[in-house]
C-alpha positions in Angstrom: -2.0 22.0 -8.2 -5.1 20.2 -9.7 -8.1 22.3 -10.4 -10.7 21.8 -7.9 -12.9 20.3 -11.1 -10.8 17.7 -11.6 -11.3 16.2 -8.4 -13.7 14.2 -6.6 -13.8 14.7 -3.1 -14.7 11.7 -1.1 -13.7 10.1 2.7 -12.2 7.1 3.5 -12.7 4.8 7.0 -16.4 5.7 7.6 -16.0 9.4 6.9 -13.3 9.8 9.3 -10.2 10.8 6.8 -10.9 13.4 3.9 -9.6 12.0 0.9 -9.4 14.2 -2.7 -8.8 11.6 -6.2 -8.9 12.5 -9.9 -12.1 12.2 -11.0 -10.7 10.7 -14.5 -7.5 7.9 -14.0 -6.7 5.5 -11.3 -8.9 5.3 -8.6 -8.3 4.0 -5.2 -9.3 0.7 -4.5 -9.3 -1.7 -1.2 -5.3 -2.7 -1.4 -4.1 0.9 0.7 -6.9 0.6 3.0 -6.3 -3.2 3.5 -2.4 -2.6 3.4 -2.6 0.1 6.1 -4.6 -2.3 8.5 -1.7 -4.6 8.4 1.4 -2.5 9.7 2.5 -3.6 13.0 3.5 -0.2 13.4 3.9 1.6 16.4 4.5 5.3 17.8 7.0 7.5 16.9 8.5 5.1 14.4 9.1 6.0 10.8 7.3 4.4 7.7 7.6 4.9 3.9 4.9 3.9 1.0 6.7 2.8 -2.0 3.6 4.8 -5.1 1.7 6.2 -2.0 -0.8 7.6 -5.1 -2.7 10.5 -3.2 -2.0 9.5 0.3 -4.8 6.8 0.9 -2.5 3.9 2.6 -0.8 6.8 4.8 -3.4 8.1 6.0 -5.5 5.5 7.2 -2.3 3.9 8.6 -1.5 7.3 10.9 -5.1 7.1 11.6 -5.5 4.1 13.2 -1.8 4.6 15.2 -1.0 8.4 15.9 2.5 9.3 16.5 4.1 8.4 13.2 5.7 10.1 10.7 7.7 8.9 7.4 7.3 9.6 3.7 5.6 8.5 0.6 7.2 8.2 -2.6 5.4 9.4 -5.8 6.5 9.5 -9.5 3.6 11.2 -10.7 3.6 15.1 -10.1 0.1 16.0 -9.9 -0.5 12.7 -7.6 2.3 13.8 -5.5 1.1 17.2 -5.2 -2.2 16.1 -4.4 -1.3 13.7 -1.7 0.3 16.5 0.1 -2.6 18.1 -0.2 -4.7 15.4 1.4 -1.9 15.3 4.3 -2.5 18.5 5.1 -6.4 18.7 5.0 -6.2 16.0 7.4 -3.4 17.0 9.8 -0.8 14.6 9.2 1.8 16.9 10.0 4.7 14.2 10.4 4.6 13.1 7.0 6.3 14.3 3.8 6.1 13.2 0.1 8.7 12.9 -2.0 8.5 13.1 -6.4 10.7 10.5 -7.1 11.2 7.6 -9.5 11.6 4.6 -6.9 14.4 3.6 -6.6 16.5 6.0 -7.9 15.6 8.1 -5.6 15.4 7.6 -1.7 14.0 9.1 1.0 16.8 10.0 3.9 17.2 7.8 7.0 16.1 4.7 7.9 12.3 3.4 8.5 10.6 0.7 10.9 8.2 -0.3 8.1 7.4 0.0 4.5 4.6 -0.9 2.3 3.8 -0.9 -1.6 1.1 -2.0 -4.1 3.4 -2.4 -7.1 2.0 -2.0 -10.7 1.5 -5.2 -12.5 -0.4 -4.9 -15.3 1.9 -6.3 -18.5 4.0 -3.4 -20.4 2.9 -4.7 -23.4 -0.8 -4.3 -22.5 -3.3 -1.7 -23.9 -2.2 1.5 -22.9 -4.4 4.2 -20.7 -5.4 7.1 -21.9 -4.7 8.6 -18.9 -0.9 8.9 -17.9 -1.6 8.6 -14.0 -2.9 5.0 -14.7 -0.9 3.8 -16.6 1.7 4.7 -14.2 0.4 3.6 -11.6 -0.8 0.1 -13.0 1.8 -0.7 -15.7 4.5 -2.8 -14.5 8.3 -2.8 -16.2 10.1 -6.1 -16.4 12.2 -5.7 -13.1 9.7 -3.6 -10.9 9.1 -6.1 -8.5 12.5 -6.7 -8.1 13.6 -3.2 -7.8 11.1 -2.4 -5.3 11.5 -5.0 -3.1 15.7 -4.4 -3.5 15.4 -0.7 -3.0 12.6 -1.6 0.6 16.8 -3.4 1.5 18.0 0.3 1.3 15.4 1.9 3.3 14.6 -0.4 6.4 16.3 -1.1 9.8 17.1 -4.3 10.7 14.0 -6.2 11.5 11.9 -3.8 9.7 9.0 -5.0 8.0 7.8 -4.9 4.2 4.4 -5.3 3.0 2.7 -5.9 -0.4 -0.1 -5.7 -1.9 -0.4 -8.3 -5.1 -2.5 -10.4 -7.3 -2.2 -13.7 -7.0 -0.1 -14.3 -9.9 3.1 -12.4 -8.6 2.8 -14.9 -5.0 5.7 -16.8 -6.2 7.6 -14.2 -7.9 7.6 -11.9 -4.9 8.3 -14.8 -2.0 11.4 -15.9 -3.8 12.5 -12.6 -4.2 11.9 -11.5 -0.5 14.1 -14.5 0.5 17.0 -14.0 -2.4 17.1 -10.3 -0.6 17.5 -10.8 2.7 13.9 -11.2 4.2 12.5 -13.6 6.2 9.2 -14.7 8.1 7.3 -14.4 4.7 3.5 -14.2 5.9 0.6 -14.8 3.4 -2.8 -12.8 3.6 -5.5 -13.6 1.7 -8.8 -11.8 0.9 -11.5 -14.1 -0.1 -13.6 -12.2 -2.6 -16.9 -14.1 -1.3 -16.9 -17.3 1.3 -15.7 -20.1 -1.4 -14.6 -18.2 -4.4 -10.9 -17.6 -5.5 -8.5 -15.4 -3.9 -7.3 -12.8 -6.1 -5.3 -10.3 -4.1 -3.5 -11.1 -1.0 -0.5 -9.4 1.6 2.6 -10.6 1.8 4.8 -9.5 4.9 7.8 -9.6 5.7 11.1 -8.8 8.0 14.7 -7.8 6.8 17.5 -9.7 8.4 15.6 -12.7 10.2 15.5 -16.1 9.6 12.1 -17.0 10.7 9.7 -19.6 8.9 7.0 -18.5 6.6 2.9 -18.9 7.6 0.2 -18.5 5.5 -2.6 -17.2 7.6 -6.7 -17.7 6.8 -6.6 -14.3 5.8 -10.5 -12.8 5.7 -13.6 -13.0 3.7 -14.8 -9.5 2.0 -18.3 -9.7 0.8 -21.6 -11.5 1.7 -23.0 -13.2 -1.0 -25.1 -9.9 -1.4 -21.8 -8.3 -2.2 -21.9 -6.4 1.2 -19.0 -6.5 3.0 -18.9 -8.9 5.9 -18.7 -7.6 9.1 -14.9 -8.3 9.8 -14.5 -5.9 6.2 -16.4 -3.5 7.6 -14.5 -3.2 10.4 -11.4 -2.7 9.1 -12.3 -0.8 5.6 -14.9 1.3 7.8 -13.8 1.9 11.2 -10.3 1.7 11.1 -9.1 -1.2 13.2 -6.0 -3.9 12.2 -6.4 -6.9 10.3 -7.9 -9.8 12.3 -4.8 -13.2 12.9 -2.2 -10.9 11.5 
């Protein structure tokens, strides 16, 4: 367990959810937040997080629809300690975490939805002091791949993935959701200011239909005073769904 030290303890959505990180390593940013808003999930069904870190995407996701339960999947020790930890502080009884190398190892059963934020950052890159961060942002050759192959292996027919990814990976990612079985390949992006370029976006996705691909407007973040508009603060601060998704 992580000494209480080591930790800074902060909220997420407005102060609803309480939310523990490592002060010193990677630090959550927008992607679970934004990734959890986009779930057309619905009670009881199951979900997993593919690197759930310390719980961020699933708890904002149970939060805005009660009545789920599912698993994240964490390599890291400490982070998957720590996310159970953050489960439990906030009453998300239905959920479980599992220490695993994905996908090597799998949760058991079957899930309506999953969702990831893959590492991406080159192998060959400068490395992170920090183990945590460099696991959770170094990406090996084939990780896209295998995460998206091992999503096959969890979900039910019709089940939805989601990612979370720069830019660069669009292509990468779309072509490999088709060659694997998913179809209905919907593109979200988020506009860093009105005008600018988009650098992270959501793709979703179903397993086992045929249906076409859309890319969607997607939303604006921040006001040119780097505020967040009022459709961000809606979803990163109160909770609700994306808007058009």
């Amino acid at each position: 367990m992580a000494h209480s030290s080591d930790l800074s303890h902060d909220t997420l959505l407005g102060g609803r959810i309480a939310y523990s990180q490592f002060r010193i390593g990677y630090r959550t940013g927008l992607e679970p937040v934004l990734m959890a808003a986009a779930i057309p999930a619905r009670a009881p069904q199951r979900v997993a997080e593919i690197g759930c870190g310390a719980g961020a995407g699933l708890l904002c996701l149970s939060q805005r629809i009660a009545g789920l339960n599912g698993t994240g999947v964490e390599q890291n020790p400490e982070t998957a300690d720590l996310a159970r930890q953050n489960l439990s502080a906030n009453a998300r009884d239905g959920f479980t975490i599992l220490n695993a190398r994905f996908p090597d190892t799998l949760p058991g059963g079957l899930f309506d939805h999953c969702f990831a934020n893959p590492p991406w950052h080159a192998p060959d890159g400068t490395a992170s002091p920090t183990e945590r961060r460099d696991l959770a942002r170094r990406a090996e050759p084939d990780t896209l791949k295998l995460w998206i192959r091992g999503a096959t292996r969890l979900l039910r027919h019709k089940g939805s993935l989601t990612l979370a990814l720069p830019v660069s990976l669009m292509a990468a990612a779309i072509a490999q959701l088709t060659e694997s079985g998913f179809g209905g390949v919907t593109t979200y992006p988020f506009w860093p200011k009105a005008g600018r370029e988009v650098r992270i976006l959501l793709l979703q996705a179903r397993y086992g239909v045929r249906s076409p691909a859309r890319m969607l407007p997607g939303m604006i973040l921040h006001e040119e005073d780097g505020g967040f508009t009022p459709q961000a603060r809606t979803v990163l601060e109160n909770g609700a769904a994306l808007p058009g998704l």
